[in-house]
Structures are given as C-alpha cells and as structure tokens.
N, C-alpha and C positions, 0 to 999 in steps of 0.2 A: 504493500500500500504506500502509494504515495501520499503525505499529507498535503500538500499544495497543488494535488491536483485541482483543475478548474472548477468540475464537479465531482463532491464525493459524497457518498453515503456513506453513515457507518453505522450498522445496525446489532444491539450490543446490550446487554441486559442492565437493569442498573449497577452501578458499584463496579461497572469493568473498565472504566477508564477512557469514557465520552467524551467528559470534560476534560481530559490532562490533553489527550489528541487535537482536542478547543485552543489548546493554548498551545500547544506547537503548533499549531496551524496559524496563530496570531503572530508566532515569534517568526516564523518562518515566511510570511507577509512581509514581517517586519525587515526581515534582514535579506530580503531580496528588494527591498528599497520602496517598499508601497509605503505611503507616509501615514504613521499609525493613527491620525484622526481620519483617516479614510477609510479604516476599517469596524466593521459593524461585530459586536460578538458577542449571539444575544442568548439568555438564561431565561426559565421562568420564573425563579424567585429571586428577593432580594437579597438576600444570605447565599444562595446561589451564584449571583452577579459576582458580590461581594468577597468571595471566596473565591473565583475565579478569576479576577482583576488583581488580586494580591498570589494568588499563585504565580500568574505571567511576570507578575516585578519580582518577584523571589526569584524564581528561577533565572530571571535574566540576569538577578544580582549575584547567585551562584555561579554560571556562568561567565560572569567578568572578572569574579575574584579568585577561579580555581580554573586551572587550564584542564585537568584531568574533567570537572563536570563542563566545561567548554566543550571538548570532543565529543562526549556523549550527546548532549541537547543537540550540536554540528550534525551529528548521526542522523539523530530523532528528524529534525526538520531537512536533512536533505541539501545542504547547506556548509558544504566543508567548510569555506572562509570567511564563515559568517565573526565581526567583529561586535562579540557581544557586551564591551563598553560600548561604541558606538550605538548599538542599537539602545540599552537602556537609555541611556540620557537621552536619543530622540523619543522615546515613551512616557521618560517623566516631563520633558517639555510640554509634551502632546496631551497632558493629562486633564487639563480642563477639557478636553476636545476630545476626548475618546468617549466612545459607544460599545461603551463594556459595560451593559445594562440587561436590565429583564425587556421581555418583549411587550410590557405593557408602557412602558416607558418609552420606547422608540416609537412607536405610535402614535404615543400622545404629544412627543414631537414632532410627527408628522402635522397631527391634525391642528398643534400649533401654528405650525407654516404656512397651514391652508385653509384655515378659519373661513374665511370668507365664500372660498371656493366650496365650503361644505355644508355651508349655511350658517356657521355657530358665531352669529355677528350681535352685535349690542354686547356684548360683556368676556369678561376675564376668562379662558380656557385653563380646567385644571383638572388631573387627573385625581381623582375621590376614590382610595382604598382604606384597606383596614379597618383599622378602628371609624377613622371619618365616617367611611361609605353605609356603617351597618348604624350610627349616628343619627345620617341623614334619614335611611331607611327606617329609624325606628319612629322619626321625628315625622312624616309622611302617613307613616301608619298610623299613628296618636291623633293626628289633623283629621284623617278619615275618620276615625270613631270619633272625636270631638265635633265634626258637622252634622254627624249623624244623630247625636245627641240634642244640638241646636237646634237641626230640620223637625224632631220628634220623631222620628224616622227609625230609633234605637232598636224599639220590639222590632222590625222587618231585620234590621241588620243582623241579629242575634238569632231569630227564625233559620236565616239565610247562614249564619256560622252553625248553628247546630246541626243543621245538614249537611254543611262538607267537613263537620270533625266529628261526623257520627265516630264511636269508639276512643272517643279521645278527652271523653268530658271530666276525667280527673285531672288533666294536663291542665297548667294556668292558660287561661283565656290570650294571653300579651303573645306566650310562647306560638300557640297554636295558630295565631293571625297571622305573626312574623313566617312561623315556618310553612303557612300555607303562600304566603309574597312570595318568598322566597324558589320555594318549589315549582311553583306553577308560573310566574311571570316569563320564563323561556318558550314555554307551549302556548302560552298565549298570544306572544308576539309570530309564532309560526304563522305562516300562510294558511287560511281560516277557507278553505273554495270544497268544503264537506258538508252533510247534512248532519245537524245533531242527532247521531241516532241510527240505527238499522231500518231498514222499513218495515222489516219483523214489528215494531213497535207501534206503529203509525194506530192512530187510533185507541192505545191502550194505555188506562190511568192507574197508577199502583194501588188507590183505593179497589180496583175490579176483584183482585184479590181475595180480598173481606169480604166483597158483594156478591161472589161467585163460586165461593170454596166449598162452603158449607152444602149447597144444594149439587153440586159436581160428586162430593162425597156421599151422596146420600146415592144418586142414582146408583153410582160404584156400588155399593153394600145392598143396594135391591135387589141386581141381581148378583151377586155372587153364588148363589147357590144355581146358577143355569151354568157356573164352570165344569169343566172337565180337570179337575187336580189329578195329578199319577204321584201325589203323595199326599197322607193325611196330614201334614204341617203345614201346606201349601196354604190353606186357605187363612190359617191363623199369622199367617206373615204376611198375607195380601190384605188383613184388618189392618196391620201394626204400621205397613205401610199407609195405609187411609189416614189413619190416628196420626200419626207424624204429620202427613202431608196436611191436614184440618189444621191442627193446632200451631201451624209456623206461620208464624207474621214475616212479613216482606220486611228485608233487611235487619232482621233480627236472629240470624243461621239457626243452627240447629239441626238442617237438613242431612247434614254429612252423618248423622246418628240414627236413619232410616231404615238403615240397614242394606246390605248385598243385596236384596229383589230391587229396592228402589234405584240402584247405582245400575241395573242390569235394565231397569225398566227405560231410564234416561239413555243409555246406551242405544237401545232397540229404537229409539224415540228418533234419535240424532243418527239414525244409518236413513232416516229417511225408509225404514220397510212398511208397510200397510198393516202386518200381524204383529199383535205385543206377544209374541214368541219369546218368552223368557225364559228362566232357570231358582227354581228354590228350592233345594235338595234335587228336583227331577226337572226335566224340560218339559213346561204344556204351555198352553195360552190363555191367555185375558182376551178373551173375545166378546163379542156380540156388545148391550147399548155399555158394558163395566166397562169394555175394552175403550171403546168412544170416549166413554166419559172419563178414563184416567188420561187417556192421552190429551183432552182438552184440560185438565188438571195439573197435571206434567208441565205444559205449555202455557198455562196463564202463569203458572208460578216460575216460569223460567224470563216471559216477559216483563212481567211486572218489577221482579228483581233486576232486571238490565233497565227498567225505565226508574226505578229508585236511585242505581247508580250514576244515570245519567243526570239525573234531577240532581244528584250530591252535588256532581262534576259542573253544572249551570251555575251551583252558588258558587262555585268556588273561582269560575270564570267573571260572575257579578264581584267577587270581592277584589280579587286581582287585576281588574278591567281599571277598577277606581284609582289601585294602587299603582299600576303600569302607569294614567293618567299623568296624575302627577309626579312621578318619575319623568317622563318628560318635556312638563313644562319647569321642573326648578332643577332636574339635574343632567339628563342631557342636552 
C-alpha cells in the first residue's frame, strides 16, 4: 500500500490503525511539498481530531530529533529524503490554518463561506452541539408545552402524548417528550409521498373491536358442536382460544398467551388459504358459519391493532411536527 496514493481506501476494523495511516498520509502531503493548510484531515469527534493533530506534531517532533525514528516514518510515508525539521516548522507555522478537525466542523465552515448562497442571511452562523444543542432543544420543547398551556389546548396535548408513550407512563413526562423529538424528528423530515396506513385499514376504527368481538364470539361457540374434532381436547382449546381472543383489548397484548391453535390459526389466516385447516394435538378444520366467523375475528383484531399503532405513530408525528417547526425557525 501506498499511502499517498491519489485515491485510497482503507478498510480496517476499529483499533487497527486508521488513524496512525491518517497521519502518515498528512506527513507525507507534507513532505512532498503540499502546503499543510491545504490539507483537509477530517475525524468525527473532537477528542478524535484532537488526538490526531497532536499525534502528526509528535511524530514529526520525533522525527526531527532522532534520525533512527526519521528513517522509519521516511519508510512509512514513502518519502526517503523527507527533511523532517523542515517539515515540522512548516506545520507549526501553518497551525492557525490547518483543517485537522471533525467533519462537523468543516462544514460549518463551508456553510460559513456560503451563507448567503444557502439562504442563512439576516444573522450570525454557528455550529450548536453538545451541551448547547440538547439546551436549545430542551428550551423549544418547554415553549411547546408552555403555549399549549396558554392556548388551553393542554388536555388534547397530553391525550395526544399518552398515545405515543403508551407503555411508558412510569417514565417522567420531560424524559418521554425529549426522547420522542428526539427519535422521531429524522423520519419526519423524510420525504412524506405515502398513504398513512395499509388499505387493509381503510374504513376500520379501533373502537370496531369492542363493537364487534363479542357477537363474532358468540357465532364461533354456536356452532362449535357442527365441528368434526379427531381429538377430544380439540374443542376445549378452540373455547380457550375464543376466551382469549373476547377478553383482549386493542393495544393492550396478551395475545401471545393464546396458545399454539391461535399462533396456527393466524398462520393459516396469513397463507391466504380458504380452509382454517389447523393442528391441536391432531389436524381437522374450523369450518362452516365458526370457521367464517373466527377468520372475521382473527382479522378485525389484527386490523384494529395496526390502526391503534398507527393512531400512536399520528400523535407522535403531531408532537414532532411542532417540534421540527421551531427547530427551524430559531435554529437552523
């Protein structure tokens, strides 16, 4: 491997010596006469940078004071008579003017340069991390619940958060806001050209559920006695399944506790076959109006529950809508 070749890749696990290659490749820029603020040599973190900007002046300082680590670095970058006092002191000259930084940084000096070009005119450009950014972001968040408060609007907002942190209502309220921003504000800036929703759905309310369970159940159990079972347990696991499948509320689980016929039944459901051909100790069928009326059972409860999630996943694009908002009028 040549390090100064024009284009290289070097593809290398962590901790196998990315960066050290980083920095012969700066030194060996260097000592082939590129003039070191013309070289760009970027890291993603600051302690990163920082450790790798004090690498390149070490070694170049070991190099100038010991002719035996001379020849080696010589080695390393390819570079027999490279004069590595000369080079250092053009590096500590150059030192205001070197771009031995993270890549958030180089950027933000881009976008410095080109303010105007990019739109971001009327005011100061500055790159907001760390501690600031998550600052601003809490201070944004606080605003939002604060007008919501002013509007009278509070009960809809809190409505609207207990549906996207269903499962989460021991977590403090501040945590669960932030960490819903947080999470969600990248997918909601995604390009948005989809239907909310399957069309599986179209038409179906999660209340249907509730309105519909109970008399689905019933037909089920009217006729059970017109089955053909080829085992005496058969019918007492096609109750237990009813009983389960009655008693679960939408978004409330439990389902996974139905047992093997039910996991066998959704199976048979989702191949798309016509016969509820199942397995409970023996292979027979649910057929005739039971067989009808569990697969319309099966299916309201498997829509309902995608249209509850989806209903979460609205609030939670209502609450990060607000949030993205002003993210872009006070910080980008």
């Amino acid at each position: 491997m040549n390090i100064l070749d024009k284009n290289l890749l070097i593809l290398a696990s962590a901790g196998s010596g990315k960066t050290y290659q980083l920095g012969n490749r700066v030194i060996g820029l260097a000592a082939k006469g590129a003039p070191p603020e013309r070289i760009v040599a970027l890291t993603f973190t600051r302690k990163a940078a920082g450790e790798f900007a004090d690498s390149v002046l070490m070694k170049l300082a070991a190099a100038a004071a010991d002719e035996k680590t001379a020849r080696r670095v010589a080695a390393e970058i390819g570079v027999p008579a490279a004069d590595f006092s000369e080079i250092l002191a053009k590096v500590v000259a150059a030192l205001p003017r070197l771009t031995l930084g993270t890549m958030d940084g180089f950027f933000a000096k881009v976008v410095r340069g080109f303010q105007y070009e990019l739109g971001l005119t009327g005011g100061k450009f500055d790159l907001i991390e760390g501690p600031r950014a998550a600052a601003a972001r809490e201070e944004i968040l606080a605003e939002i619940l604060g007008d919501r408060l002013e509007e009278g609007t509070a009960d809809e907002l809190l409505h609207v958060f207990r549906r996207a942190t269903y499962g989460k209502e021991n977590a403090r309220v501040g945590d669960n806001f932030s960490e819903l921003a947080s999470a969600w504000q990248g997918r909601y800036r995604e390009p948005r050209d989809r239907e909310w929703g399957p069309a599986m759905l179209a038409g179906v309310a999660v209340g249907d559920w509730e309105e519909s369970k109970r008399d689905l159940a019933a037909k089920i159990r009217r006729d059970l006695d017109s089955l053909e079972y080829t085992d005496s347990r058969q019918r007492k696991a096609v109750e237990s399944m009813i009983d389960s499948l009655e008693s679960h509320t939408i978004a409330g689980g439990g389902l996974g506790n139905a047992g093997t016929l039910f996991k066998n039944v959704c199976e048979v459901i989702a191949s798309g076959r016509g016969t509820l051909e199942v397995k409970s100790y023996k292979p027979f069928i649910i057929g005739g109006p039971a067989g009808e009326a569990l697969r319309n059972m099966v299916l309201l409860a498997a829509q309902c529950e995608m249209a509850a999630a989806i209903d979460r996943t609205r609030a939670v694009r209502g609450l990060v809508a607000d949030f993205d908002k002003l993210c872009e009028e006070r910080l980008r």
